[in-house]
C-alpha positions in Angstrom: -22.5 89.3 -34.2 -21.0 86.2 -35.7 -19.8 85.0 -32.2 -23.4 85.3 -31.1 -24.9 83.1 -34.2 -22.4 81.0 -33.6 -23.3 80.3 -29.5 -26.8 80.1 -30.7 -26.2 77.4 -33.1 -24.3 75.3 -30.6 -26.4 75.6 -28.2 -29.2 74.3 -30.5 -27.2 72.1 -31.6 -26.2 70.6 -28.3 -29.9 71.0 -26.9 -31.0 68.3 -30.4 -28.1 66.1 -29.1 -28.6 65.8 -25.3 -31.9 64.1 -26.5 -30.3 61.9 -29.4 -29.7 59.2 -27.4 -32.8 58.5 -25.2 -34.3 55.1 -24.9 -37.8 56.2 -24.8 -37.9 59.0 -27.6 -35.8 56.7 -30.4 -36.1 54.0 -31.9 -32.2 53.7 -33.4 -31.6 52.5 -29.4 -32.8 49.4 -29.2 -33.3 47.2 -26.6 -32.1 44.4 -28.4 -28.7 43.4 -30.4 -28.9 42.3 -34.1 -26.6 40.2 -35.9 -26.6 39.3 -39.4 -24.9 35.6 -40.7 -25.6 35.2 -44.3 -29.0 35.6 -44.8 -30.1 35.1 -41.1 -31.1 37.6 -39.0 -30.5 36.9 -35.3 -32.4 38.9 -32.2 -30.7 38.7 -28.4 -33.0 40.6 -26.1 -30.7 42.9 -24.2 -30.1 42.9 -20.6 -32.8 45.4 -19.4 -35.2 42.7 -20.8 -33.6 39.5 -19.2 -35.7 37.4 -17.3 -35.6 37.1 -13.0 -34.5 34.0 -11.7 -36.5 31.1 -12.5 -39.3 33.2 -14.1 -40.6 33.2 -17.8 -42.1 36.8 -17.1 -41.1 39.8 -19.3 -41.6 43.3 -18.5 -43.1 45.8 -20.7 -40.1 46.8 -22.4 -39.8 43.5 -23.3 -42.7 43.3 -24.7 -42.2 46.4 -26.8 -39.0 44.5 -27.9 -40.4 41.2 -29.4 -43.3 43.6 -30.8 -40.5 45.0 -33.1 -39.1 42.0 -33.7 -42.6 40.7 -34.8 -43.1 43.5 -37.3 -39.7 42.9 -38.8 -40.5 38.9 -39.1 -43.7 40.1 -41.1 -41.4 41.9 -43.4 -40.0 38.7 -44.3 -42.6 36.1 -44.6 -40.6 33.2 -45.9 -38.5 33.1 -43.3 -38.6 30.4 -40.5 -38.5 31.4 -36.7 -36.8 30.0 -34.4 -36.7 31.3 -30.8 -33.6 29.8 -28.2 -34.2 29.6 -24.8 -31.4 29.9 -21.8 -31.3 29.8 -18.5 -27.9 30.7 -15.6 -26.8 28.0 -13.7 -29.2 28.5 -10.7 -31.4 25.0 -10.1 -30.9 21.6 -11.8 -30.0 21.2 -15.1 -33.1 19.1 -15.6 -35.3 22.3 -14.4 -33.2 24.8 -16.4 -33.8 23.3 -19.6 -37.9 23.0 -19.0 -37.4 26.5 -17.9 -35.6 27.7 -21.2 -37.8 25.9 -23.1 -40.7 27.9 -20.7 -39.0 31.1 -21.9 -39.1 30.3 -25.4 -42.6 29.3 -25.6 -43.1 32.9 -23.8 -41.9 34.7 -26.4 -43.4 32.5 -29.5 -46.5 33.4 -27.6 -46.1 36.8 -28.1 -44.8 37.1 -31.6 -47.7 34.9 -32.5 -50.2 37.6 -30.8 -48.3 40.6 -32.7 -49.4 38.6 -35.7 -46.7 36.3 -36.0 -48.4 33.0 -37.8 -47.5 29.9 -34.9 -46.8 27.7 -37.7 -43.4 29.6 -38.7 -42.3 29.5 -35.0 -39.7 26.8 -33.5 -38.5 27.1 -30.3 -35.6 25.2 -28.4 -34.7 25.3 -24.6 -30.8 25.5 -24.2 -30.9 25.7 -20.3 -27.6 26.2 -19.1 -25.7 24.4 -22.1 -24.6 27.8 -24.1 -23.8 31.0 -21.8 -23.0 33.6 -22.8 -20.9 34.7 -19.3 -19.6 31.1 -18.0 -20.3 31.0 -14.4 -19.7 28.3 -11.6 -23.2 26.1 -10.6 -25.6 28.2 -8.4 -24.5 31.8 -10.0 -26.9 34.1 -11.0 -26.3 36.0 -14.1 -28.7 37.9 -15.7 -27.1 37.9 -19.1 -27.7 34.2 -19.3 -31.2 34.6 -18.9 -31.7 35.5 -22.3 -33.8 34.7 -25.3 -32.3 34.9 -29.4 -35.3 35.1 -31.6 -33.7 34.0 -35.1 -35.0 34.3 -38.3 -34.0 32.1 -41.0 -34.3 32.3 -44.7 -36.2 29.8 -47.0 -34.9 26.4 -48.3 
């Protein structure tokens, strides 16, 4: 009788796990990092939300990702925003730092349509000075085709 309860409850138990980690059911997976440094709060879209080569476009998931990041800016309404563009090292430095600016502008865009005001947003384009996977010229690398949405307390 015990042994029974006791297979019952573990298999309950491992039914509520095998579903504890999806991406689409939880929120506590996120696909973003966060990073806290004093008082600033720092987004970096992960990769499953990186941008193609050479494109500012963002795919649904990475909309849903600013979207959250939005909501949590409007918890903190004195804080400034800035948003940091990047870029790999394929194309011209010259075009890779219009293009992470580009990006950066993207995303302001859409925080200030999930209610963001535009007035709190800065944005920088970094190109291919900072990456966060150093690569020779002409690599592709999707993890430094990434956006940091920052948010920084009051003065």
């Amino acid at each position: 009788m015990h042994r029974a309860l006791l297979a019952s409850a573990t298999v309950l138990l491992l039914a509520g796990c095998s579903t504890m980690y999806d991406r689409d059911r939880y929120s506590e997976v996120r696909p973003y990092s966060m990073t806290r440094v004093g008082e600033e709060i720092d987004y970096e879209l992960l990769d499953e939300v990186m941008f193609p080569t050479d494109s500012t476009a963002l795919s649904d998931r990475a909309l849903r990702a600013i979207g959250e990041i939005a909501a949590e800016a409007r918890h903190h309404p004195g804080a400034a925003i800035v948003v940091d563009g990047y870029t790999d090292t394929v194309g011209t430095p010259e075009h890779n730092l219009e293009l992470s600016r580009a990006r950066a502008l993207t995303v302001a865009d859409v925080l200030v349509h999930e209610g963001v005001p535009r007035g709190r947003i800065t944005i920088h384009g970094y190109g291919e000075t900072h990456l966060a996977v150093p690569t020779p010229n002409q690599v592709k690398e999707r993890r430094n085709r990434r956006v940091v949405i920052r948010l920084l307390p009051p003065l």
